[in-house]
C-alpha positions, 0 to 999 in steps of 0.5 A: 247355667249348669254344664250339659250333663246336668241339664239333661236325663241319660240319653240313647246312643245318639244315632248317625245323622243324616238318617231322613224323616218326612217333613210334617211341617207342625207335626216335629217331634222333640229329639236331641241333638249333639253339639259337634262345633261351636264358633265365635262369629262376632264378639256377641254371636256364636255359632253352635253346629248340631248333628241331628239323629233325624233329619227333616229338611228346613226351608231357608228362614225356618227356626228351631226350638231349643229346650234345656232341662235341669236336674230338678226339672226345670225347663227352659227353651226359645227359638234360633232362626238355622243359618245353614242352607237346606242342602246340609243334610244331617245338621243344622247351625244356629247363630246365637246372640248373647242376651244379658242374663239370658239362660240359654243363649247363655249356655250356648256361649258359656256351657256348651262344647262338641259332644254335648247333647241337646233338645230340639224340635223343628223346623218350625214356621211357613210365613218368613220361609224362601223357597228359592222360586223367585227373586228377594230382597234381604234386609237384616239388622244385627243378629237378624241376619240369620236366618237371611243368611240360610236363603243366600247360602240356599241361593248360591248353592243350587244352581237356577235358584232365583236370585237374591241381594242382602243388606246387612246393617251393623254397628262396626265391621267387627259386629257383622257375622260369617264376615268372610262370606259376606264383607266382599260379596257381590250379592250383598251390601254392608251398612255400617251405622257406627264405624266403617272399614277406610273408604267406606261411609258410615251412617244408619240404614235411611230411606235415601240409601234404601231408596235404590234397593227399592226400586231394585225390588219393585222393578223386579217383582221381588219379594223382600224379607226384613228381620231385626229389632221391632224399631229396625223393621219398622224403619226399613218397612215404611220407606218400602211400602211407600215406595209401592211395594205391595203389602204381600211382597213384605215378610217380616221378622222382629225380635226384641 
């Protein structure tokens, strides 16, 4: 991909963020935002801060639209899921996974740098959205733990938000994003399907090891939200549903 200032047109003064606007979910317009960090998370994931000039509050699981343009015109754009919690008025980050010959997660992990400007648009969709009013269970292969990570930030932050257990499943401990935040955590439970810290075991996500979070769930009422490859939500969504999760405690989101 070209650098930044070949991609997109003269822009204005980028304003302050911070500045809030009324959120009309479906109704966002397009504004560009600048990059002001970006962070490596895993070998395969960045982290891209944008400071956005207005500010409409996501919910927890909420994506935006990124669009880059080139010099002749050419467009290109996809969605990131927000890993950041509603409460961080003014920005917003997206976790990027690297795709093999991907034009835009490409230029978020070789092109883009603080002080770059960007389009977006969002936040965007309703159905895989926590809004912090009742328990949840978490469950996120690879790079879908994106978005689940903005709920437990969301959760941890505001004090009587209900409460909520992550499950994220990666290959290795080095595959497994905001590590820091979540290798030790109470609140969450690291699968390691190809090779695990000492003491700990290593194998796939299966019904047996899913079996207890289940019951968790079902005991509790609580909803649960599943994202990751078409393959994984799959094998994570039978287990539950047989288990007796009703179909409208499910919220999936696939990619791939």
């Amino acid at each position: 991909m070209p650098a930044t200032d070949d991609l997109l047109p003269p822009l204005p003064e980028f304003a302050a963020p911070g500045r809030v606007a009324p959120s009309l979910r479906g109704r966002v317009q397009w504004q560009h935002a600048e990059v002001v960090a970006v962070r490596r998370e895993t070998p395969g994931l960045r982290t891209v801060r944008l400071a956005l000039p207005v500010w409409n509050e996501h919910v927890a699981g909420q994506h935006y639209m990124v669009r880059l343009t080139a010099a002749d015109g050419y467009t290109t754009q996809r969605h990131y899921s927000v890993a950041s919690p509603p409460g961080d008025t003014g920005h917003i980050d997206l976790t990027v996974d690297r795709v093999e010959g991907g034009e835009v997660s490409g230029y978020f992990h070789t092109v883009a740098r603080p002080g770059d400007r960007i389009e977006v648009r969002g936040p965007l969709g309703g159905f895989f959205a926590w809004s912090g009013d009742r328990p949840a269970l978490l469950v996120g292969g690879g790079s879908g733990v994106v978005p689940l990570v903005s709920m437990l930030r969301h959760a941890r932050s505001v004090p009587g938000t209900a409460d909520l257990h992550l499950v994220a499943c990666v290959r290795t401990p080095e595959d497994l994003p905001y590590a820091s935040e979540l290798a030790s955590a109470p609140d969450v439970t690291v699968v390691h399907s190809r090779r695990a810290p000492t003491g700990q075991p290593v194998g796939r996500l299966t019904a047996e090891t899913l079996a207890p979070h289940a019951a968790q769930a079902l005991a509790e009422d609580r909803e649960v939200f599943v994202c990751g490859s078409t393959s994984f939500a799959e094998s994570v969504a039978k287990p539950l549903l047989t288990a007796g999760l009703p179909p409208t405690h499910l919220r999936i989101e696939r990619f791939g």
